[in-house]
N, C-alpha and C positions, 0 to 999 in steps of 0.2 A: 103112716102112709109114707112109703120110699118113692124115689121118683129118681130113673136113673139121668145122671148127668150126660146132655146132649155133645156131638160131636161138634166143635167149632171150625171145622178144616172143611175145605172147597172136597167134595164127594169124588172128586176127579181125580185129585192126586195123588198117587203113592206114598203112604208111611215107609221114613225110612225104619232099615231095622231096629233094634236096640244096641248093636256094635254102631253100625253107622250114627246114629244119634250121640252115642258116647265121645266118639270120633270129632265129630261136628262140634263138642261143647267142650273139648279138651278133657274128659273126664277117664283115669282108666278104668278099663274093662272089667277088673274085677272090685273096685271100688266102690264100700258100702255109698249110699246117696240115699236122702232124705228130702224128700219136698215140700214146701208149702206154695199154696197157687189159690191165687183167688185174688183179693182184694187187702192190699198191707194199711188197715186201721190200727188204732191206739185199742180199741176195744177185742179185738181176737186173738188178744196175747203172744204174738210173736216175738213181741220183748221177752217174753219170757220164754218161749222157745230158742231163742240163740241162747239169750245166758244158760238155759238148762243144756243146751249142747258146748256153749265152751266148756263148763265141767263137767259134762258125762265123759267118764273113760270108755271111750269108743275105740274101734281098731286103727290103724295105721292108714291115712287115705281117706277116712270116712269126710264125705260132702254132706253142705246142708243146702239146699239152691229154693230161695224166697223168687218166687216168681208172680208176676201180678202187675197192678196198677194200685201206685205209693199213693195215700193219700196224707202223709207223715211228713212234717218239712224239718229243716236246720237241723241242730244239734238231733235229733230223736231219731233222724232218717240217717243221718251219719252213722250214728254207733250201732245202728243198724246192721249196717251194710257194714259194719267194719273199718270205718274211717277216723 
């Protein structure tokens, strides 16, 4: 059973475009971008999502953007994030 995922945005407001959102995050326009969104635990493998994106041979530009609520602290949440 699928269930699709609900809109979290006030019904009222305008989506900006996909330029304007690009725009807004610093990201350019024709740059591959990759996401994860939800929830950054130890258990959903995002560790191993970035390591597997610093060594995939991807194009020129290509973004990976972890967005969510960290639940990771110290050292785990740093090398994370790239720090």
């Amino acid at each position: 059973v699928s269930c699709p995922m609900p809109i979290l945005i006030a019904g009222d407001r305008r989506l900006p475009t996909r330029a304007d959102a690009r725009d807004r995050l610093g990201i350019a326009q024709d740059a591959p971008v990759a996401a994860f969104v939800g929830h950054v635990r130890r258990y959903k493998g995002v560790d191993l999502l970035v390591e597997a994106w610093r060594d995939a041979a991807l194009p020129a530009g290509s973004m990976l953007r972890i967005a969510g609520e960290w639940y990771l602290r110290g050292r785990e949440a740093r090398r994370l994030r790239g720090q």
